[in-house]
C-alpha positions in Angstrom: 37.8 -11.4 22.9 41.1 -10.8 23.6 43.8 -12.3 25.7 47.8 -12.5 26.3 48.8 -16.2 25.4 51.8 -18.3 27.0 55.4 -17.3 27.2 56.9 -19.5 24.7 58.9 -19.4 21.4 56.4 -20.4 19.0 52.9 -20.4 19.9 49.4 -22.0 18.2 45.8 -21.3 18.9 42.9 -23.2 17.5 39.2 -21.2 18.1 36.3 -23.9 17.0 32.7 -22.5 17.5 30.4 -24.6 20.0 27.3 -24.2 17.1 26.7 -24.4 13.3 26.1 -20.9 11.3 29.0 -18.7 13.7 32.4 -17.5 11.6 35.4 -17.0 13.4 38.2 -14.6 12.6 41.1 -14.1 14.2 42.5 -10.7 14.6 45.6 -10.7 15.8 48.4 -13.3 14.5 49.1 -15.1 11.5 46.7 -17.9 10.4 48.0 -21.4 9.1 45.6 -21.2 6.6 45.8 -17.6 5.0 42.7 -18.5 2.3 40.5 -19.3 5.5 39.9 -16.0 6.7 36.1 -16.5 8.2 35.3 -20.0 9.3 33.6 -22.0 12.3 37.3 -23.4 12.7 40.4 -21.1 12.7 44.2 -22.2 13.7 47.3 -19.8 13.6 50.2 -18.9 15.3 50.8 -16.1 17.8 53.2 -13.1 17.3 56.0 -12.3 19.6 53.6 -9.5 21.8 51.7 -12.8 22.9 48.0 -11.0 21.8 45.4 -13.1 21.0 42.5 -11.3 19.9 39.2 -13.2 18.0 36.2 -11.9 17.2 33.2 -13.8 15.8 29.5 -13.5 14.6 26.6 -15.6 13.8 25.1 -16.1 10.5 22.0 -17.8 11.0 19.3 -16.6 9.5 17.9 -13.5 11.5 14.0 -13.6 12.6 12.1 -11.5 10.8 9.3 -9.6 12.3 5.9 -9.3 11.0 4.8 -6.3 10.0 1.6 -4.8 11.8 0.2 -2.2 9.8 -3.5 -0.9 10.1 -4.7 1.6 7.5 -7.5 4.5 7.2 -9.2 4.7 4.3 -11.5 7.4 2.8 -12.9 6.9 -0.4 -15.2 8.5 -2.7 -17.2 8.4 -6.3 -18.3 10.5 -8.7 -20.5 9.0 -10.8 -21.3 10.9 -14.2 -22.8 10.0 -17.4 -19.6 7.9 -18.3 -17.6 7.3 -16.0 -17.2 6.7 -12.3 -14.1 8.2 -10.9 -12.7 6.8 -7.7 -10.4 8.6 -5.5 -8.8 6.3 -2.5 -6.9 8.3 0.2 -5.0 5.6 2.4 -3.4 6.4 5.8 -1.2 3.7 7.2 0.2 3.6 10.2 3.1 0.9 11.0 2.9 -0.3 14.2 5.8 -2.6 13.6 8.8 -3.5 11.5 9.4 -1.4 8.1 7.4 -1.9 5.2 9.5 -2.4 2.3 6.4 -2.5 -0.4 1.8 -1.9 -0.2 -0.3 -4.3 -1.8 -3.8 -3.3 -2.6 -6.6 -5.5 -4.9 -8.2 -3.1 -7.6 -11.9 -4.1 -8.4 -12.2 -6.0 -11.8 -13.8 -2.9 -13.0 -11.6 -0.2 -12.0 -8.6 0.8 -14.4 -5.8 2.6 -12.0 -5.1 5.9 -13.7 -2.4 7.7 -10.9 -0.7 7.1 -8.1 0.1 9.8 -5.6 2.9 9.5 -2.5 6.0 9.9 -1.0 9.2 7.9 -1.6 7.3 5.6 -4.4 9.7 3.8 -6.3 7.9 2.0 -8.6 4.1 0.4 -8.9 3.3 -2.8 -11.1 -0.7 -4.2 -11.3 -0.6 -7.8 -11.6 -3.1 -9.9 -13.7 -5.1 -10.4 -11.2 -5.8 -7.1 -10.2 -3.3 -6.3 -7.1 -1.4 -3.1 -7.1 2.3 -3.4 -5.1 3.8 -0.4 -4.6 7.6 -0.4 -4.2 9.2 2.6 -1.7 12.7 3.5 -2.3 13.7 2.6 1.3 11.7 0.5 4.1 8.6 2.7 5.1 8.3 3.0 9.0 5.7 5.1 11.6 3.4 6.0 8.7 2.3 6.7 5.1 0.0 8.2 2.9 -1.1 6.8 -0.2 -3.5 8.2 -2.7 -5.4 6.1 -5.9 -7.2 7.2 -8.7 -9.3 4.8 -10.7 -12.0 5.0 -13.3 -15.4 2.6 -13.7 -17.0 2.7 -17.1 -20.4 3.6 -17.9 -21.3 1.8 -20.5 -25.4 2.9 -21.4 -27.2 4.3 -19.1 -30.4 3.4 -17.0 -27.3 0.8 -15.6 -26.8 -1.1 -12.5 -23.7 -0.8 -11.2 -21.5 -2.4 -8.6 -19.3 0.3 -6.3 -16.2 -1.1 -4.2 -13.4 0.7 -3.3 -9.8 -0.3 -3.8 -9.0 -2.9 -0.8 -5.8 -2.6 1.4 -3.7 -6.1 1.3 -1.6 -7.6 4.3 -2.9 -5.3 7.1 -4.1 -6.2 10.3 -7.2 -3.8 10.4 -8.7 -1.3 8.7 -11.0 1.5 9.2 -12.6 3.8 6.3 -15.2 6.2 4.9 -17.1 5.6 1.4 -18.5 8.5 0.0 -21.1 9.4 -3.2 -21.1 12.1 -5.0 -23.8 12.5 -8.5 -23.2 14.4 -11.2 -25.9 15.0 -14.2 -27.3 11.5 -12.7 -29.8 10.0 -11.1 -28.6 7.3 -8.2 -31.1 4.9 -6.6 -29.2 2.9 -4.0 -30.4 -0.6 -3.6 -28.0 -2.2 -1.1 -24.7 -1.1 1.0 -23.5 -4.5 2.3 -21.2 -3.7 5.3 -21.7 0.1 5.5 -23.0 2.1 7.9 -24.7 5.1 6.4 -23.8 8.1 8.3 -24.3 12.1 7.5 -23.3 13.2 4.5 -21.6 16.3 4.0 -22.7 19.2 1.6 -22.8 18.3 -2.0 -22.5 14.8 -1.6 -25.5 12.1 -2.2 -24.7 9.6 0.7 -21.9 8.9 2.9 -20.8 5.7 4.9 -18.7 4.2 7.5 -17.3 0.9 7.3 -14.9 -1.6 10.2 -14.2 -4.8 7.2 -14.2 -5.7 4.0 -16.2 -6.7 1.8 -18.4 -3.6 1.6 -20.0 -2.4 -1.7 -22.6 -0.2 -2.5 -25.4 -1.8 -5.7 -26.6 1.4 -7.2 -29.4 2.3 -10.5 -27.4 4.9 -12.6 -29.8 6.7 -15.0 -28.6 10.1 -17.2 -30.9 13.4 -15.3 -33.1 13.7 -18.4 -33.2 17.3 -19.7 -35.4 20.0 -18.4 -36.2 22.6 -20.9 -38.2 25.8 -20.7 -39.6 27.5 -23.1 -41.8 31.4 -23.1 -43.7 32.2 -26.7 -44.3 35.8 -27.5 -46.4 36.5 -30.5 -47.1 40.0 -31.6 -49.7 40.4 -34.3 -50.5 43.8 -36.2 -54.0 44.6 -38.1 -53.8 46.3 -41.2 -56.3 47.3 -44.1 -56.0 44.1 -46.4 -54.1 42.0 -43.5 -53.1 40.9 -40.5 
């Protein structure tokens, strides 16, 4: 704000601020107290033009909004004679507020071996198994996030345990959980929280899940060998032998 103040010789002003957490300033004039440049309380003297000019601004803490983020995810296994690799795609879309960092649990038995996306500053896993994901600035509208993870087999027949990697801090999330077999055999037992659905060409099953927890308790046995085998035996009579 800014005003002319009273015709006189030597004028004063004094600006208090009606609330706690507001900093004052004056603009224009000298203060009485130079080394209290920004205070709820400011006092100085008016030049000859007569301006008075003060400006001011809150510094209570500001409210911070939630952020509402629901996520897509499609994963998918390959499960092989050793090792069951995971690959998570995750497709967020921020409805609200910018998201400075993702946090996402890793299964006990998956060990994280890449990280694909955009503007990824830097990734830590924690002891307890949750991936953050730092981003250079604060992600807003949407972002796509890829994992890749890795279950050991140890001996096969084996009866194994299949989650996904699980999204943290979202308000919902949607996703796909695919099964692919190679050189095994995969008897499902149970899909907890999946709905099977069609599964495209190539794979073994395919779900659809609205929640968490899902899972997926498979047998993994090694495909035994098949061999084949044609004999041809020629034999030739002679005089003294065969």
């Amino acid at each position: 704000i800014s005003f002319m103040g009273p015709p006189a010789p030597i004028a004063s002003v004094v600006a208090t601020a009606s609330t706690p957490g507001v900093e004052m300033e004056l603009m224009h004039g000298a203060l009485s107290d130079p080394e209290n440049k920004a205070a709820s309380r400011v006092r100085g003297f008016i030049g000859a033009d007569r301006l008075v000019a003060i400006r001011w601004q809150s510094k209570a803490a500001e409210v911070t909004r939630k952020s509402l983020v629901t996520v897509d995810t499609t994963a998918s296994a390959l499960i092989t004679p050793t090792v069951i690799k995971f690959t998570t795609d995750l497709h967020y879309e921020i409805l609200q507020a910018a998201v400075p960092r993702l946090t996402i649990a890793l299964p006990a038995t998956h060990a994280l071996t890449r990280i694909q996306g955009e503007q990824i500053r830097d990734w830590q896993v924690k002891p307890d198994g949750v991936l953050t994901i730092e981003f250079i600035k604060p992600v807003e509208k949407a972002c796509a996030v890829t994992l890749f993870s890795e279950q050991t087999v140890e001996t096969t027949p084996m009866a194994a345990t299949l989650v996904p990697p699980q999204p943290l801090e979202v308000e919902r999330e949607s996703g796909a959980f695919m099964l692919i077999a190679d050189d095994t055999t995969v008897e499902i037992d149970a899909a907890p929280g999946l709905r099977q659905v069609n599964a495209p060409a190539g794979a073994l099953a395919a779900y659809r899940f609205n929640g968490r927890p899902v899972s997926i308790q498979a047998r993994i046995q090694r495909t035994a060998p098949v061999l084949k085998l044609a004999d041809r035996v020629t034999a030739r009579l002679e005089e003294t032998r065969l």
